[in-house]
C-alpha positions in Angstrom: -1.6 67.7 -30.1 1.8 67.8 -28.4 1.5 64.1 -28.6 1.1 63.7 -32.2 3.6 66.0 -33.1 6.1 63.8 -30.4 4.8 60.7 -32.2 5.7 62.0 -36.0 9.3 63.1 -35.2 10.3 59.4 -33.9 8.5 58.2 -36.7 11.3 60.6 -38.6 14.2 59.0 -36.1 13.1 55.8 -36.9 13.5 56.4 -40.8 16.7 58.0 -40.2 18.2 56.0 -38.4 17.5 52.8 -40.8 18.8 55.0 -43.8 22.1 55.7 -41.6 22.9 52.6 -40.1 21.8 50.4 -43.4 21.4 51.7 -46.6 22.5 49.5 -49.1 19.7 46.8 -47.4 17.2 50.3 -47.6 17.6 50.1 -51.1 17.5 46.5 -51.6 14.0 46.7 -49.3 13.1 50.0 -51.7 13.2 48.4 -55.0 11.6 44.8 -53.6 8.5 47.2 -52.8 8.5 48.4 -56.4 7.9 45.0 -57.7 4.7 44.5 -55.5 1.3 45.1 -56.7 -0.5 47.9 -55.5 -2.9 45.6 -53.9 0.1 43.5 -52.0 0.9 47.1 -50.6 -2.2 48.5 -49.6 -3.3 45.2 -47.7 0.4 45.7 -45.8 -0.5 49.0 -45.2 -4.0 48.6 -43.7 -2.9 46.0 -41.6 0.2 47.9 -40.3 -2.4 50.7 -39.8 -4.6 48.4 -37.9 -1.8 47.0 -35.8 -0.6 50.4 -35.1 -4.2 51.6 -33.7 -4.5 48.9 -31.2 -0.8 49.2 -30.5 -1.8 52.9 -29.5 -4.9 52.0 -27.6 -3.1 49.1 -25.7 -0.6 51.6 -24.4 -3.2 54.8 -24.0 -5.5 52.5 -22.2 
């Protein structure tokens, strides 16, 4: 559980530290989403999903 929690905050660094280091380009990235169809960004999200589980098993393994 340890590991999940571990996993969540970088995901939180990560985020941060895009907003900090560039965001004026955030923004610019923010309002391109909101001009996507809800499809567009639930196929991008399953794939990023997908690519993120065998990302996980690839290193777990």
């Amino acid at each position: 559980m340890s590991d999940l929690w571990a996993a969540l905050c970088l995901v939180l660094v990560i985020e941060g530290l895009l907003l900090f280091v560039a965001p004026a380009t955030w923004k610019q990235a923010v309002s391109q989403l909101l001009e996507q169809p809800d499809r567009a960004l639930r196929v991008a999200g399953g794939v990023m999903m997908a690519a993120g589980l065998l990302a996980l098993y690839w290193v777990r393994a």
